[in-house]
N, CA, C and O of each residue as an XYZ file, in Angstrom:
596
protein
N      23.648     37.411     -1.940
C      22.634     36.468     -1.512
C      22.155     35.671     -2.733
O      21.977     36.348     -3.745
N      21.965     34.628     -2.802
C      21.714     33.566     -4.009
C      19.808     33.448     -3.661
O      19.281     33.590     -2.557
N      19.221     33.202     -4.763
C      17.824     32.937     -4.652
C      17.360     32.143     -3.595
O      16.244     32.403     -3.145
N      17.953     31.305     -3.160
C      17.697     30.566     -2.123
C      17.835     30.919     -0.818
O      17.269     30.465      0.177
N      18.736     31.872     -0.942
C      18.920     32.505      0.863
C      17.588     32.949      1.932
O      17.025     33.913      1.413
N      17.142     32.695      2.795
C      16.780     33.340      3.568
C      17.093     34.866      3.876
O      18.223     34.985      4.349
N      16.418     36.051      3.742
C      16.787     37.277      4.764
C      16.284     37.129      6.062
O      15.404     36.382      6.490
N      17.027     38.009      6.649
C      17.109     38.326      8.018
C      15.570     38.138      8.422
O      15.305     37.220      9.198
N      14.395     39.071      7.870
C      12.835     38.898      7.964
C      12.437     37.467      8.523
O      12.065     37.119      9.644
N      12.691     36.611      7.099
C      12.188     35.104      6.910
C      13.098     34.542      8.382
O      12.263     34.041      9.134
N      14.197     34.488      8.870
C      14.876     33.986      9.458
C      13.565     34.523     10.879
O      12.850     33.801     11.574
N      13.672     35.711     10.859
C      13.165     36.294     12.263
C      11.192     35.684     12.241
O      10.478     35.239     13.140
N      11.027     35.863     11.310
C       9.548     34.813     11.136
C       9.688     33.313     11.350
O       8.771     32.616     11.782
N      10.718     32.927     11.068
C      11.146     31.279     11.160
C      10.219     30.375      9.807
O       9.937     29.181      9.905
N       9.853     31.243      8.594
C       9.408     30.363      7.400
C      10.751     30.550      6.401
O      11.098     31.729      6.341
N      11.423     29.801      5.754
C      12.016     29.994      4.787
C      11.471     30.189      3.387
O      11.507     29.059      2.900
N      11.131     30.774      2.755
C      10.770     30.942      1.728
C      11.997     30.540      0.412
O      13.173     30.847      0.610
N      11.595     29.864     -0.860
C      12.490     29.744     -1.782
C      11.984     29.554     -3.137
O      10.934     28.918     -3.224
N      12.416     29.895     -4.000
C      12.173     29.483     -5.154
C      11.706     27.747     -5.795
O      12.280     26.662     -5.894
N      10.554     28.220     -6.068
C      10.290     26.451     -6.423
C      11.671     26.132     -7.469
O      12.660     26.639     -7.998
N      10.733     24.646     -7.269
C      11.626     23.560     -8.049
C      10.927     23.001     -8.759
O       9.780     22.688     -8.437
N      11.572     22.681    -10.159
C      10.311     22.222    -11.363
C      11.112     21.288    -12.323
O      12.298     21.294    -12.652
N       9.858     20.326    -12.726
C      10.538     19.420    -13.403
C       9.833     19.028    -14.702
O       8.753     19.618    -14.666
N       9.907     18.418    -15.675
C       8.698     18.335    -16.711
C       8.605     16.844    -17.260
O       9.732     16.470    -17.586
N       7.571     15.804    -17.485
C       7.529     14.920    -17.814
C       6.478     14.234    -18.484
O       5.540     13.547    -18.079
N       7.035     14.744    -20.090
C       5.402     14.063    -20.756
C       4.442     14.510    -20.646
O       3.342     13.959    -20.699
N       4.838     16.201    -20.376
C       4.321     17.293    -20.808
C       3.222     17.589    -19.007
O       2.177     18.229    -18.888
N       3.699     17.136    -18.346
C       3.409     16.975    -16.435
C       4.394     17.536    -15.926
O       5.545     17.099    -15.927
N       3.876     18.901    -15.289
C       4.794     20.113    -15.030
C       4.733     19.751    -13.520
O       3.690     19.258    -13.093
N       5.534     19.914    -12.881
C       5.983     19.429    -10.802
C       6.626     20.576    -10.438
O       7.822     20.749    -10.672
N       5.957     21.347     -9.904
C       6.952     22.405     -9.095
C       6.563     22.243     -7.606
O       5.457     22.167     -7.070
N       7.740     22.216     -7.139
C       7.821     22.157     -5.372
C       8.520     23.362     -4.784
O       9.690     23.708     -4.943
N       7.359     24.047     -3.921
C       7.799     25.021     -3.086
C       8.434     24.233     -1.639
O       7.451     23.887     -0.985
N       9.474     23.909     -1.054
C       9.603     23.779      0.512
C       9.796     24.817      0.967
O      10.253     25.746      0.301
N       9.484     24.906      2.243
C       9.057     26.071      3.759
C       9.123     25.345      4.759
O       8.380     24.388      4.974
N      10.443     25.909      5.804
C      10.730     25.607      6.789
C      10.124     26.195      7.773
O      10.130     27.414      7.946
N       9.238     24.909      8.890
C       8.114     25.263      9.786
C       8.924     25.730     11.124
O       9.162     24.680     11.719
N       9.417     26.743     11.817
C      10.279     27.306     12.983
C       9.263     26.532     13.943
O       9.654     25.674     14.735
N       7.460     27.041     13.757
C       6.570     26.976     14.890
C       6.560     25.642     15.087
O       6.289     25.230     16.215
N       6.850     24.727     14.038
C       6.656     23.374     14.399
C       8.225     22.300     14.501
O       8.319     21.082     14.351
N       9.020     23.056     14.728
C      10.091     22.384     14.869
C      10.695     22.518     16.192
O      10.216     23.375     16.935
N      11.529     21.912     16.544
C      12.152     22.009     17.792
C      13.671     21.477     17.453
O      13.876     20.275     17.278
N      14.804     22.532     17.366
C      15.813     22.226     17.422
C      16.227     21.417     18.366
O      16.633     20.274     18.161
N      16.141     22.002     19.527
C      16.842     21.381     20.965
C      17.074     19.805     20.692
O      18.085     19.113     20.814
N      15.479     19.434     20.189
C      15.163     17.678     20.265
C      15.281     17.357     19.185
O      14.539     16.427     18.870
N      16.154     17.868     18.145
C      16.405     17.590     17.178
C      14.627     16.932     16.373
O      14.151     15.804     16.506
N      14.127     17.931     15.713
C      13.305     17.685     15.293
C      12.754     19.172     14.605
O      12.351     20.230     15.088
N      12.983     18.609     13.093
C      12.922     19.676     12.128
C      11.927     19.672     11.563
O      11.899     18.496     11.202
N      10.880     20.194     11.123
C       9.912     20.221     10.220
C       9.759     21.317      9.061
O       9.834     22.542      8.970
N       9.434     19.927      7.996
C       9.481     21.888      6.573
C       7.894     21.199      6.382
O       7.285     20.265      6.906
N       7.591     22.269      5.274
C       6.243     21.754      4.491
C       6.378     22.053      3.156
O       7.208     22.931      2.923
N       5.830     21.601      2.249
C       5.942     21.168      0.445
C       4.954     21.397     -0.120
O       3.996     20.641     -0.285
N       5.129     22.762     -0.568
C       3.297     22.979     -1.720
C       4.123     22.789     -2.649
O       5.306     23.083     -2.819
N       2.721     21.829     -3.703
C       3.029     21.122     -5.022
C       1.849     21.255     -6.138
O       0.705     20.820     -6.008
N       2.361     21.930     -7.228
C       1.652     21.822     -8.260
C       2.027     21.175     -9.368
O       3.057     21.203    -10.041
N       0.975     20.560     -9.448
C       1.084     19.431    -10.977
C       0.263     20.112    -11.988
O      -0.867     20.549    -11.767
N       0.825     20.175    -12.997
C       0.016     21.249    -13.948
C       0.110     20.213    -15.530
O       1.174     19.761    -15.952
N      -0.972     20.045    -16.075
C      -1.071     19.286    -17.500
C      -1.123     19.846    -18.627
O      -2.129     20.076    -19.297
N       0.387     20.170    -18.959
C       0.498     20.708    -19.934
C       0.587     19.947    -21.216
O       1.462     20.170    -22.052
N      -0.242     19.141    -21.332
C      -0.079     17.934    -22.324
C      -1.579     17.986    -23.070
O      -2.512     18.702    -22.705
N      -1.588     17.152    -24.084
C      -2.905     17.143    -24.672
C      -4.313     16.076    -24.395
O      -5.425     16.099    -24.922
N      -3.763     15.211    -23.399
C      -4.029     14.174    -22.709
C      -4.403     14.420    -21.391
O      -3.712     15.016    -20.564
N      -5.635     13.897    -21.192
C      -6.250     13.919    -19.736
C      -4.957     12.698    -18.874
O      -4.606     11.714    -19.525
N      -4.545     12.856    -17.858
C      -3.935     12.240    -16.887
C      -4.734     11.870    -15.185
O      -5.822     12.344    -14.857
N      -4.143     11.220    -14.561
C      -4.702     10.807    -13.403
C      -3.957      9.808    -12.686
O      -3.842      8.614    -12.959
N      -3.424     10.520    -11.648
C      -2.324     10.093    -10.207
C      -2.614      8.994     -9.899
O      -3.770      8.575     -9.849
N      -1.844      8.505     -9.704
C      -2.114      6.770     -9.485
C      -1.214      6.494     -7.773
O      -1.685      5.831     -6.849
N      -0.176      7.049     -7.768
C       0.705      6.398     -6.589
C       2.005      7.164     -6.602
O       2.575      7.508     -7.637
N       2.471      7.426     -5.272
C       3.793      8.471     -5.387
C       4.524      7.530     -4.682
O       4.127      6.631     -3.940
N       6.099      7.982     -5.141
C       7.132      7.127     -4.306
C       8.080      8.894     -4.025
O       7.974      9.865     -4.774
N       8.936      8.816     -2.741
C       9.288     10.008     -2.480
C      10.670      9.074     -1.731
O      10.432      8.195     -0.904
N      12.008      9.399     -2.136
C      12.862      9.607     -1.009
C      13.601     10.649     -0.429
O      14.140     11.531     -1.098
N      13.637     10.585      0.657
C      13.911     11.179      1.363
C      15.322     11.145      2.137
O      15.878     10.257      2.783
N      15.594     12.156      1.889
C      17.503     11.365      3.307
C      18.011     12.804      3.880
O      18.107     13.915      3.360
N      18.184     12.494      4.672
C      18.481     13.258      6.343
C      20.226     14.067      5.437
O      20.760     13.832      4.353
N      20.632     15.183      6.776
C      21.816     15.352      6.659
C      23.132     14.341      6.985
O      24.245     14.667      6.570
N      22.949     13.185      7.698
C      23.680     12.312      7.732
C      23.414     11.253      6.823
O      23.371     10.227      7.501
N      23.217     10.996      5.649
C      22.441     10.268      4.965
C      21.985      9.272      5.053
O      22.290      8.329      4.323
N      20.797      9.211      6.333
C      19.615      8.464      6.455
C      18.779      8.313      5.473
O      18.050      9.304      5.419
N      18.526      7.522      4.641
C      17.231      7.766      3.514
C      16.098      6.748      3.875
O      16.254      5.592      4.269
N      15.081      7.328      3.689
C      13.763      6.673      3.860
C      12.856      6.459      2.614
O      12.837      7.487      1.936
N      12.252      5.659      2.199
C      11.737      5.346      0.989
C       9.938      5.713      1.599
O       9.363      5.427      2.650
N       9.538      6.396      0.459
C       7.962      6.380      0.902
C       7.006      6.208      0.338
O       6.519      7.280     -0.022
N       6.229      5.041     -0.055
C       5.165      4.739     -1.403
C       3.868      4.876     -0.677
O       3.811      4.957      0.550
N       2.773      4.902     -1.508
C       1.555      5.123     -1.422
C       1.006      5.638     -2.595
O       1.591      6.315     -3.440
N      -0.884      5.043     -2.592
C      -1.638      5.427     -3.176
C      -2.070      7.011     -2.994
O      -2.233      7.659     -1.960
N      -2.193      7.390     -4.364
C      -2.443      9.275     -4.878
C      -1.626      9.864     -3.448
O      -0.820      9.386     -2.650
N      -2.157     10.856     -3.580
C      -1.514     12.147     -2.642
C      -2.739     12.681     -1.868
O      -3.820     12.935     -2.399
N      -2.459     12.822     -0.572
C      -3.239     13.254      0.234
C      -4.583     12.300      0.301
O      -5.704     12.757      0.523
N      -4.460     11.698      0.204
C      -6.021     10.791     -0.018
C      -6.587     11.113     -1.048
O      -7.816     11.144     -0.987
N      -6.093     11.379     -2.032
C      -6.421     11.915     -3.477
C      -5.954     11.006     -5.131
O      -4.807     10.702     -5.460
N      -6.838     10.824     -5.685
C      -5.734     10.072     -6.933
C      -6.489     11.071     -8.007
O      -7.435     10.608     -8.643
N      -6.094     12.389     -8.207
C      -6.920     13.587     -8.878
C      -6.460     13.001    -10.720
O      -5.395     12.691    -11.255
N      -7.677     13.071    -11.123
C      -7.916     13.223    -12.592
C      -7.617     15.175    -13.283
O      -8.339     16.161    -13.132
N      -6.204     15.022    -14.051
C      -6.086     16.443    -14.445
C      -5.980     16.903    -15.640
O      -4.942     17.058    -16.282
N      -7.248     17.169    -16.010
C      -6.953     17.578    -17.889
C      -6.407     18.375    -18.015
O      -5.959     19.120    -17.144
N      -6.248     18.462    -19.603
C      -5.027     19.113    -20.164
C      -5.432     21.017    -19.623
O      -6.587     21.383    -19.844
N      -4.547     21.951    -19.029
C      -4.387     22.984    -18.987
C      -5.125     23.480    -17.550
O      -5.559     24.541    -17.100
N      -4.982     21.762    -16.999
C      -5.378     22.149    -15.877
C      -4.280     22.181    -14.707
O      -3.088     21.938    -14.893
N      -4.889     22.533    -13.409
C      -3.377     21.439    -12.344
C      -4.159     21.183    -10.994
O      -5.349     21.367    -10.735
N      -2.871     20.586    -10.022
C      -3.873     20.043     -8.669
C      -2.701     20.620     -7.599
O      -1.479     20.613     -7.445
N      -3.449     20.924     -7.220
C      -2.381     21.861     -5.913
C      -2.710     21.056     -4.590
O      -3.830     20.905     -4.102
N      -1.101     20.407     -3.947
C      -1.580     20.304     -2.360
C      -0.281     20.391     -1.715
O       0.803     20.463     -2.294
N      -0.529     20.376     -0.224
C       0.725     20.888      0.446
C       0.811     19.493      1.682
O      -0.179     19.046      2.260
N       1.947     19.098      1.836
C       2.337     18.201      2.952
C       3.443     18.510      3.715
O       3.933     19.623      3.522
N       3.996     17.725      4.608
C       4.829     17.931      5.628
C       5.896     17.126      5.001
O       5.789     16.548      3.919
N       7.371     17.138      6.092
C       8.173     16.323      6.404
C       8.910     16.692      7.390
O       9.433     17.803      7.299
N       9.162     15.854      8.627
C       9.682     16.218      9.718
C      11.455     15.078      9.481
O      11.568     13.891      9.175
N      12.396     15.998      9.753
C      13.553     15.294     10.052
C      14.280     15.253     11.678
O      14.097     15.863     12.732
N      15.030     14.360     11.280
C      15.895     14.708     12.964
C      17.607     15.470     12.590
O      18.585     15.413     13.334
N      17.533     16.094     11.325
C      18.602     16.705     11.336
C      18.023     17.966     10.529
O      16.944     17.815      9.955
N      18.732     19.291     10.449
C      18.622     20.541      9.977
C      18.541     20.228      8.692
O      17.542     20.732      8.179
N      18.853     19.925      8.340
C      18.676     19.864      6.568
C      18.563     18.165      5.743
O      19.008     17.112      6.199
N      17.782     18.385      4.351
C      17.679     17.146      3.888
C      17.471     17.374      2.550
O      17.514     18.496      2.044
N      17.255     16.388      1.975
C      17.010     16.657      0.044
C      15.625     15.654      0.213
O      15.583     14.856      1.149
N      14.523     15.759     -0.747
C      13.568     14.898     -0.852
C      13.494     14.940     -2.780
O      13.867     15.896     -3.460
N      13.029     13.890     -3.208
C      13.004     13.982     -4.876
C      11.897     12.530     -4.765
O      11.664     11.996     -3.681
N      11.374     12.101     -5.919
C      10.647     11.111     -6.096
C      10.195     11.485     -7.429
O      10.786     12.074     -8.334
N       8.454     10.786     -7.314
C       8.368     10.301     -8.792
C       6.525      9.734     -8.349
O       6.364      9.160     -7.272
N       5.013     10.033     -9.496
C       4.626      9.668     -9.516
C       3.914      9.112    -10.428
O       3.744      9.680    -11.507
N       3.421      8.009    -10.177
C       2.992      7.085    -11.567
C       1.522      7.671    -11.799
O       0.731      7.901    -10.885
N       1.237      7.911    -13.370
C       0.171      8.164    -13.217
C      -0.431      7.416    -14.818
O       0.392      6.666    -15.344
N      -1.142      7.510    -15.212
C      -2.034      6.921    -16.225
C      -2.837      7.896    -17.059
O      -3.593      8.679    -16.484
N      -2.696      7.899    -18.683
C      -2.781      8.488    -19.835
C      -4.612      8.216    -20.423
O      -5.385      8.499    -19.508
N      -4.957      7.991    -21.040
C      -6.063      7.496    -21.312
C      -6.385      6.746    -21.697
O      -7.578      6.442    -21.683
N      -5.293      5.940    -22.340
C      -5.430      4.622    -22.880
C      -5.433      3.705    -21.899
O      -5.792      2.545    -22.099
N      -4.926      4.268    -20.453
C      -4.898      3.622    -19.510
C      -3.303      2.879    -18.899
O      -3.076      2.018    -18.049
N      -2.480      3.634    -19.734
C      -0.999      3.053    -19.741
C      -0.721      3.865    -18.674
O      -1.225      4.981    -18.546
N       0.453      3.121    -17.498
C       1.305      3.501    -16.295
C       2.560      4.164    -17.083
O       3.185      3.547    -17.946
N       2.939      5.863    -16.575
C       4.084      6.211    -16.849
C       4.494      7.049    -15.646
O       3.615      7.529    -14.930
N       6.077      7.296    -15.327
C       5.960      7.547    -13.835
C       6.716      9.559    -14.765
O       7.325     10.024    -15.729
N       6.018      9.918    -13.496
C       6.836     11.329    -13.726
C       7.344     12.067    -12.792
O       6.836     12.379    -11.715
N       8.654     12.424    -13.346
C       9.998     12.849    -12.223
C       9.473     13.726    -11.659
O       9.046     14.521    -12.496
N       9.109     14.251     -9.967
C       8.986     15.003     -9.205
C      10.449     15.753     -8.505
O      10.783     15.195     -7.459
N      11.119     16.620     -8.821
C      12.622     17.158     -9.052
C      13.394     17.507     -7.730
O      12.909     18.494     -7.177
N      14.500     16.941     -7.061
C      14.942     16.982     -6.409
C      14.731     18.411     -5.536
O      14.889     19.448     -6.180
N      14.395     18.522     -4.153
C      14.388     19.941     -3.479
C      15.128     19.511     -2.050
O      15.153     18.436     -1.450
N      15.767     20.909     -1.741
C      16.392     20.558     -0.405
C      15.708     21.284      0.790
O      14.896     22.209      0.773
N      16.242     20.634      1.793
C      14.933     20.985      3.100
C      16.285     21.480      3.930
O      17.188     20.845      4.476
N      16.009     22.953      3.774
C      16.984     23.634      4.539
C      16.651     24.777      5.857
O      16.081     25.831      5.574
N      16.964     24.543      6.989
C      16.217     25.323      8.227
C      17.515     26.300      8.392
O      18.516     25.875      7.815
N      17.652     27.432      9.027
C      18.271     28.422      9.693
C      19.479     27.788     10.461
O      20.392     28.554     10.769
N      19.594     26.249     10.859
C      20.279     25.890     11.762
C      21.137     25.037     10.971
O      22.095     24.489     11.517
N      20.847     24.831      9.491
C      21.592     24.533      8.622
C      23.418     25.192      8.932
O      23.754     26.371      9.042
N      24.176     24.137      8.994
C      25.562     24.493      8.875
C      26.465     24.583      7.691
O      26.891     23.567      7.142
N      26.805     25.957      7.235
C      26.972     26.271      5.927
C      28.457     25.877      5.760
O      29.050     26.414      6.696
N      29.146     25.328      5.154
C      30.494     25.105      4.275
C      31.278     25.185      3.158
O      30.712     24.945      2.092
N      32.235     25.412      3.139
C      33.014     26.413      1.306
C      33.413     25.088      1.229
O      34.167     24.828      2.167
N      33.174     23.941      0.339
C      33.270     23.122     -0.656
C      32.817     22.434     -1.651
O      33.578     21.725     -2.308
């Protein structure tokens, strides 16, 4: 079983549990947990839902502060959807150094599996825009169809 697998448990609960995903940028730490929602999905109608807890942690010496996220997104047939907006969650959080900001969102697909990665811009104290890599994660449900290549 590879870190990423589901057991039998998680499968029979319908959450996938996995090892975050982390990325570092200019000393702006991104780790993304995805969790595949069973209760809120509906195979039949093709309609998948995971959810994404995210911590941004400032490991830098510099106060920072979220300005705007861009996220894409693309389906198992590679549908991709582009997604911008101001801060996160209705949030544009100010995070000093050794601090972080934790929040969790959705994404619903119409196929079993997907990859999401992006990037958000945020601002230093001098007031300069720098964007920081939020690290590719894949959105994988139970109904995922597995293949040797």
């Amino acid at each position: 079983m590879t870190k990423n697998s589901m057991t039998s448990a998680q499968k029979r609960r319908g959450r996938a549990r996995i090892q975050p995903y982390e990325a570092i940028t200019r000393g702006i730490r991104i780790r993304v947990e995805p969790q595949y929602m069973e209760d809120q999905s509906s195979p039949e109608d093709g309609h998948f839902v995971w959810s994404y807890a995210v911590e941004i942690s400032n490991d830098g010496a510099e106060t920072v502060q979220l300005k705007s996220r861009m996220w894409r997104i693309t389906d198992a047939v590679g549908h991709t959807e582009e997604v911008r907006g101001p801060g996160v969650v209705g949030q544009t959080p100010v995070i000093e150094p050794g601090q972080s900001f934790n929040y969790t969102s959705g994404c619903p697909l119409k196929t079993p599996q997907g990859i999401m990665v992006g990037s958000y811009q945020m601002t230093d104290e001098a007031g300069q825009l720098f964007d920081v890599a939020i690290p590719a994660f894949s959105l994988d449900s139970p109904y995922t169809r597995r293949s040797m290549n």
